[in-house]
MILO-200327 format. One record per atom (N, C-alpha, C): chain; residue in three letters; x, y, z; residue number from 1; atom name. Coordinates in steps of 0.2 Angstrom, whole numbers, padded with zeros to 4 digits. Each point is the difference from the previous one (the first is absolute). Example, Ala and Ser with C-alpha at 12.3 -4.5 7.8 and 13.67 -1.06 7.14 Angstrom:
2
[A; ALA; [0066; -0028; 0039]; 1; N] [A; ALA; [-0004; 0006; 0000]; 1; CA] [A; ALA; [0004; 0006; 0000]; 1; C] [A; SER; [-0002; 0005; -0004]; 2; N] [A; SER; [0004; 0006; 0001]; 2; CA] [A; SER; [-0004; 0005; 0003]; 2; C] 
//
This chain:
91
[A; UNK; [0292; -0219; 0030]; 1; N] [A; UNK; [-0006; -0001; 0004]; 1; CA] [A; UNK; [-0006; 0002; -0005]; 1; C] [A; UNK; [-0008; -0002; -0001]; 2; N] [A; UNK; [-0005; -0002; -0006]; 2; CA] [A; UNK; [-0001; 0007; 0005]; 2; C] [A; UNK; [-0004; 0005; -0006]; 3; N] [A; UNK; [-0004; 0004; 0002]; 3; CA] [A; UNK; [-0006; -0001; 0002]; 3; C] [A; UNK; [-0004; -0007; -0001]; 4; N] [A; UNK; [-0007; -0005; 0003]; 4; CA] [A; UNK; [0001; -0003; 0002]; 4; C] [A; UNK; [0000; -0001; 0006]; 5; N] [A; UNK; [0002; -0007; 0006]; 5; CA] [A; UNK; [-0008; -0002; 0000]; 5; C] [A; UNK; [-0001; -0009; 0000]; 6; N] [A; UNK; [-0006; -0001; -0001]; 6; CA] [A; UNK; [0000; -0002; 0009]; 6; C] [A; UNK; [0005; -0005; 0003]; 7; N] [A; UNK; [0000; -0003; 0005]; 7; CA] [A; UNK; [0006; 0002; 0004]; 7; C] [A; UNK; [-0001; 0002; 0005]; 8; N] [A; UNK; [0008; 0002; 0005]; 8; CA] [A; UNK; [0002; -0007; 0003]; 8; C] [A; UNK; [0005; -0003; 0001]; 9; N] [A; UNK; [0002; -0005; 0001]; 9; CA] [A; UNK; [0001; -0001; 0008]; 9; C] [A; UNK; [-0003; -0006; 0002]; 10; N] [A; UNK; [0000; -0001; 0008]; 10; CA] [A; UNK; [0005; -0005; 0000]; 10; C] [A; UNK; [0005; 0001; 0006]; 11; N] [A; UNK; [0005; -0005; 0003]; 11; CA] [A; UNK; [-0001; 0000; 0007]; 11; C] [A; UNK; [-0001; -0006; 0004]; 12; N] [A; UNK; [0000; -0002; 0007]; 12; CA] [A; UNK; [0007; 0001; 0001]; 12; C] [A; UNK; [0001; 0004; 0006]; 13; N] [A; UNK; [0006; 0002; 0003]; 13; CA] [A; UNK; [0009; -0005; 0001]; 13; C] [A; UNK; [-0004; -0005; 0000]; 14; N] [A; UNK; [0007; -0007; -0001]; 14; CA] [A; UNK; [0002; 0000; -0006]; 14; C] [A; UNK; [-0008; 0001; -0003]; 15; N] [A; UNK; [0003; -0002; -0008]; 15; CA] [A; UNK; [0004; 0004; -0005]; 15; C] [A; UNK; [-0001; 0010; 0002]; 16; N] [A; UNK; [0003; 0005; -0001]; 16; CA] [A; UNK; [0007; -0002; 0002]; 16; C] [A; UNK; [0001; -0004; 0009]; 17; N] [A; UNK; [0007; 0003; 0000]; 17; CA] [A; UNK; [0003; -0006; -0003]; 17; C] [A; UNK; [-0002; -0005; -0003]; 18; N] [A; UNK; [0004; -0004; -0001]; 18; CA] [A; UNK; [0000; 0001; -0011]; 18; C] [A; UNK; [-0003; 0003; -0001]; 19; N] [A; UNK; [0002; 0003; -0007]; 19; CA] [A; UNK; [-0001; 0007; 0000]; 19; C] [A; UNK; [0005; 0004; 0005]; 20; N] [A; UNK; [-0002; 0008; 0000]; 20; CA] [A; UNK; [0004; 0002; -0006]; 20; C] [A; UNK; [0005; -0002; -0004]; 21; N] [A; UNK; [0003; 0002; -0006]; 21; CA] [A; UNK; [-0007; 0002; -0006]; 21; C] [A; UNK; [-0003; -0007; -0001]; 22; N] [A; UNK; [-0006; 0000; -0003]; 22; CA] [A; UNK; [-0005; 0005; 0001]; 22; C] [A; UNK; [0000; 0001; 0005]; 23; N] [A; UNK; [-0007; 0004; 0003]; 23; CA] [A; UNK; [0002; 0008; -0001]; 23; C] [A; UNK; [0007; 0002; 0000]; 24; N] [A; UNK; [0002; 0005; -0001]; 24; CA] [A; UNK; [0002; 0003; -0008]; 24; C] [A; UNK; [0001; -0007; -0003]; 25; N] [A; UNK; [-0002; 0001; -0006]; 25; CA] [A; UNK; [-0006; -0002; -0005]; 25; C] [A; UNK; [-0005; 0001; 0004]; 26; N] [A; UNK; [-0006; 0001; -0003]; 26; CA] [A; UNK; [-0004; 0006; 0003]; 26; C] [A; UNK; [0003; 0002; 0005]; 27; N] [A; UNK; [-0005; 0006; 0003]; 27; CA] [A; UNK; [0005; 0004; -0007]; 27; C] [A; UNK; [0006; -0001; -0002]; 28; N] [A; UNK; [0002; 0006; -0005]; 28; CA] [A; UNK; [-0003; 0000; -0007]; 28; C] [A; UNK; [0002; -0007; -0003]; 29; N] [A; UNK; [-0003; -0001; -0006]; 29; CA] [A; UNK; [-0010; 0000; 0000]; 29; C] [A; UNK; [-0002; -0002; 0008]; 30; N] [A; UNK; [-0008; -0002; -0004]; 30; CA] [A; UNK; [-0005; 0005; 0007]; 30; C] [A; UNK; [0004; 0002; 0001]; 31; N] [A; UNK; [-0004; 0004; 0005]; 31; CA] [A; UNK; [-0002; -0004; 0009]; 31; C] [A; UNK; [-0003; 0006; 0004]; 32; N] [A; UNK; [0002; -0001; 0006]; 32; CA] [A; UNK; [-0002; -0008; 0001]; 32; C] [A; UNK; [0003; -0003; 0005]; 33; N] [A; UNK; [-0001; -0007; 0004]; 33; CA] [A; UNK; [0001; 0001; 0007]; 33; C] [A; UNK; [-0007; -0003; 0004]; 34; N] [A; UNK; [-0004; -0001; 0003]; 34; CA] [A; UNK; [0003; -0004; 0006]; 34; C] [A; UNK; [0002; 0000; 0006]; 35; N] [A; UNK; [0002; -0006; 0005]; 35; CA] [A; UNK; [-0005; -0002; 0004]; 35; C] [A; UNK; [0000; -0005; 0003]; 36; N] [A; UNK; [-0006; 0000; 0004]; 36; CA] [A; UNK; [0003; -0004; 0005]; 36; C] [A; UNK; [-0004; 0001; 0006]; 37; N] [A; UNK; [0001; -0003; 0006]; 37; CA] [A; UNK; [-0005; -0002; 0004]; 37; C] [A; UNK; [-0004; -0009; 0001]; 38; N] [A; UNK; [-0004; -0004; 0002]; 38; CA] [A; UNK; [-0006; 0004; -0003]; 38; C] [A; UNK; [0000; -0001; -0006]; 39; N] [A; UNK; [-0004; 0002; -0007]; 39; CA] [A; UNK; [-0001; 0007; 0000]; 39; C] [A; UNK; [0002; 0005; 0005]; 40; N] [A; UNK; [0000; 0006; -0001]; 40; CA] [A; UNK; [0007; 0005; -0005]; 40; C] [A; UNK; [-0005; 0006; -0003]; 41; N] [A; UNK; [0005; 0002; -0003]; 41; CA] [A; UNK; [0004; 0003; 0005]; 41; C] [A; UNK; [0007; 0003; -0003]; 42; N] [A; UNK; [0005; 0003; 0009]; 42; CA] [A; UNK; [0003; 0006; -0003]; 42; C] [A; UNK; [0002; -0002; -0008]; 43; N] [A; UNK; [0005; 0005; -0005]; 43; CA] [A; UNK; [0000; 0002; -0006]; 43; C] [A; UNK; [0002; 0001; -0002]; 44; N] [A; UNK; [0000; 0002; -0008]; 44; CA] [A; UNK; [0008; 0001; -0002]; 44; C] [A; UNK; [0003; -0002; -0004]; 45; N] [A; UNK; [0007; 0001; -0005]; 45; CA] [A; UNK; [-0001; 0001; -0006]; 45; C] [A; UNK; [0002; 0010; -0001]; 46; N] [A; UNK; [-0001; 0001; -0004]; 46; CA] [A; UNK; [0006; 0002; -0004]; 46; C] [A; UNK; [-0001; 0001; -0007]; 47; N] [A; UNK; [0005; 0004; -0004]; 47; CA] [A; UNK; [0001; 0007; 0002]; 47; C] [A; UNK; [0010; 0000; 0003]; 48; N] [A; UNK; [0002; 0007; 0001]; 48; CA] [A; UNK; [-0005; 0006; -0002]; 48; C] [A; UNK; [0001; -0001; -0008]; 49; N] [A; UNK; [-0008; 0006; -0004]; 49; CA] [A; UNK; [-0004; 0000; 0003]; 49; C] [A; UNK; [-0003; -0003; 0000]; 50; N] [A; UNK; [-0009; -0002; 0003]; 50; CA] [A; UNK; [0002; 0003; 0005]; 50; C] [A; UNK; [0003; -0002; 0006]; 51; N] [A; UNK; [0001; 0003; 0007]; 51; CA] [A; UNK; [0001; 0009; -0001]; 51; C] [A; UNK; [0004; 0001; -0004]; 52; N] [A; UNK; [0000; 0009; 0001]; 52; CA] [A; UNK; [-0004; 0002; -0003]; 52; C] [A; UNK; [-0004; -0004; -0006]; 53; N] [A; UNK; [-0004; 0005; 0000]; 53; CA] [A; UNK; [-0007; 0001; 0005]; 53; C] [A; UNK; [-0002; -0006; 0002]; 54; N] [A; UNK; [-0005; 0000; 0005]; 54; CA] [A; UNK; [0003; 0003; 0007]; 54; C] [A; UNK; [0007; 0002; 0000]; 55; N] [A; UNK; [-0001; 0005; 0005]; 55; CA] [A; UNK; [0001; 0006; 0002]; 55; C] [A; UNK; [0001; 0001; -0009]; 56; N] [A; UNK; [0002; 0006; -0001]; 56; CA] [A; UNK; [0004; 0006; 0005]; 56; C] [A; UNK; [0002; 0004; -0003]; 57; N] [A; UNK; [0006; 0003; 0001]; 57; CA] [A; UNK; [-0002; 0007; 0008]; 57; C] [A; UNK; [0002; -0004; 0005]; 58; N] [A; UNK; [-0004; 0003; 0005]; 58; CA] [A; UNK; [0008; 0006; 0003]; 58; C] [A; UNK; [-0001; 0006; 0000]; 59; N] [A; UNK; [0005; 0006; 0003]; 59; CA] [A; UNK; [0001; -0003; 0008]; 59; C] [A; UNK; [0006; 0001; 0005]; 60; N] [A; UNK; [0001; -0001; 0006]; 60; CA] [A; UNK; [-0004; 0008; 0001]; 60; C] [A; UNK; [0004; -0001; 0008]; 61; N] [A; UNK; [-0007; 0008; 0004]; 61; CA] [A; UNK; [0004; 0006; -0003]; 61; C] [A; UNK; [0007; -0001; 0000]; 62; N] [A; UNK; [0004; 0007; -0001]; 62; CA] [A; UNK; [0000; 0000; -0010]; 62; C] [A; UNK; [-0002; -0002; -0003]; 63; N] [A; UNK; [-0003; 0001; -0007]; 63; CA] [A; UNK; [-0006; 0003; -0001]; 63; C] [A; UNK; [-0005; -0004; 0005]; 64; N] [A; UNK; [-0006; 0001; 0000]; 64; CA] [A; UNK; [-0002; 0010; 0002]; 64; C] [A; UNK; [0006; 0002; 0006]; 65; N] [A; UNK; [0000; 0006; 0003]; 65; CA] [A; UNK; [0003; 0002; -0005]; 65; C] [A; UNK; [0006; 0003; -0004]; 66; N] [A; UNK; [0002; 0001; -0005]; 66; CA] [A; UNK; [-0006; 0001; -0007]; 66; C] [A; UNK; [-0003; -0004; 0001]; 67; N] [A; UNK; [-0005; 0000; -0008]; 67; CA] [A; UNK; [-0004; 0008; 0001]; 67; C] [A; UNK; [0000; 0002; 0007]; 68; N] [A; UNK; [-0005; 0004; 0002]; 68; CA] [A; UNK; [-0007; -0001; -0002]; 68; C] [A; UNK; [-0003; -0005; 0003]; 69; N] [A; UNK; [-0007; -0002; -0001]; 69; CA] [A; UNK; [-0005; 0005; 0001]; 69; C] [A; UNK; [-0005; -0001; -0004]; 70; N] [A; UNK; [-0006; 0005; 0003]; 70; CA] [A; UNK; [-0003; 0000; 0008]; 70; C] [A; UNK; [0002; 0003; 0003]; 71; N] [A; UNK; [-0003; -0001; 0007]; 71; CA] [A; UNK; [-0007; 0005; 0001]; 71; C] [A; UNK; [-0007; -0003; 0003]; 72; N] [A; UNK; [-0004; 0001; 0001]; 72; CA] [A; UNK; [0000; 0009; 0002]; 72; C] [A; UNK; [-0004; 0005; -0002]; 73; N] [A; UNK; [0001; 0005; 0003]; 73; CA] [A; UNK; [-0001; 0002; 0007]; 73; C] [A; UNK; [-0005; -0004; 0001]; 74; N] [A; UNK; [0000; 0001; 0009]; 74; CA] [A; UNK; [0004; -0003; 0005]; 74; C] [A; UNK; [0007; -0003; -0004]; 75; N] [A; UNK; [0004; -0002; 0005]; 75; CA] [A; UNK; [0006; 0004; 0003]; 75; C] [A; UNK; [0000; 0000; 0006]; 76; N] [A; UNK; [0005; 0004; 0002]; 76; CA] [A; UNK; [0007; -0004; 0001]; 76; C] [A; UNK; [0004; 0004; -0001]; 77; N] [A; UNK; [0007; -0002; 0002]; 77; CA] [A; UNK; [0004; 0003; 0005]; 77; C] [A; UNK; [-0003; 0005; 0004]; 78; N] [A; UNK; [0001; 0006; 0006]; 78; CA] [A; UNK; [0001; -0004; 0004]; 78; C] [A; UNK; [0007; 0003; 0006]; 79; N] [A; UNK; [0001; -0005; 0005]; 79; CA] [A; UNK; [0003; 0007; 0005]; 79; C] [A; UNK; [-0002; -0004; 0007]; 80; N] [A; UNK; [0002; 0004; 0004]; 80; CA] [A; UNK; [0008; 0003; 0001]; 80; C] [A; UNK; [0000; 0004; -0003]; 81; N] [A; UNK; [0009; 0004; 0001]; 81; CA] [A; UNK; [0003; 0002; 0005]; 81; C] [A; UNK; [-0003; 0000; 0006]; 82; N] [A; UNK; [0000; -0001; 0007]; 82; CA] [A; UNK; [0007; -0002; 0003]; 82; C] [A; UNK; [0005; 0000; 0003]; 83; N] [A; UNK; [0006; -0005; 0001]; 83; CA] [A; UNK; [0001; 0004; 0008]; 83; C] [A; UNK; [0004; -0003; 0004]; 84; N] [A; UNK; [0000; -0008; 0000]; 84; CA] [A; UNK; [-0008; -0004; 0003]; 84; C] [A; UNK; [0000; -0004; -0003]; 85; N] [A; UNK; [-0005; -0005; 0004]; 85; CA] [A; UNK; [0001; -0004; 0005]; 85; C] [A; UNK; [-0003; -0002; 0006]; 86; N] [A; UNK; [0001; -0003; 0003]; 86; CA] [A; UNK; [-0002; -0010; -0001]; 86; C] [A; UNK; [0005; -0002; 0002]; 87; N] [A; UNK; [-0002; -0008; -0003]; 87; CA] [A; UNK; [0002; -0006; 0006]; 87; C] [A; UNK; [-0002; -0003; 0000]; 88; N] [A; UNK; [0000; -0002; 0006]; 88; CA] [A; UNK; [0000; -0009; -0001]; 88; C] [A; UNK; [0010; -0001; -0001]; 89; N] [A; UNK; [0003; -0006; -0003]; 89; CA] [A; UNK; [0000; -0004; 0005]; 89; C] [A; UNK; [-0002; 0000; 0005]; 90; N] [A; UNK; [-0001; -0006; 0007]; 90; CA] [A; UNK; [0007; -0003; 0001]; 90; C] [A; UNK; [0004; 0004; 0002]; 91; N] [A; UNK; [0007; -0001; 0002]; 91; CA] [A; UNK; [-0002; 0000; 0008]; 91; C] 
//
């Protein structure tokens, strides 16, 4: 893939699927390619790379809670200890 892409490459959606080899071997070698459907753009086919890096390395929620992130100090995390509560399951 060229570090300066001067033009991203447009393919109408019949035309992709009927040289999708091609079109996946140019979003590798020449950077991303463009589908279009009734002249609108719809997608982009990008290089695996490309892909991760534009979406960079995101934690799930039990990583994210593990990291121990900075929590505001005026947030509380106090809960009522109270037991039992009454709940009312509509049986």
């Amino acid at each position: 893939m060229t570090a300066i892409q001067t033009e991203v490459a447009k393919w109408q959606l019949q035309e992709a699927k009927q040289h999708f080899s091609e079109v996946v071997r140019k979003a590798h070698d020449d950077g991303p390619q463009i589908v279009t459907r009734h002249g609108k753009d719809v997608v982009v086919i990008l290089d695996m790379e490309e892909y991760r890096q534009l979406k960079g390395k995101q934690p799930d929620f039990k990583e994210f809670l593990l990291s121990e992130p900075d929590w505001p100090e005026d947030l509380d995390f106090a809960r009522d200890k109270s037991l039992p509560r009454e709940v009312d399951l509509g049986w």
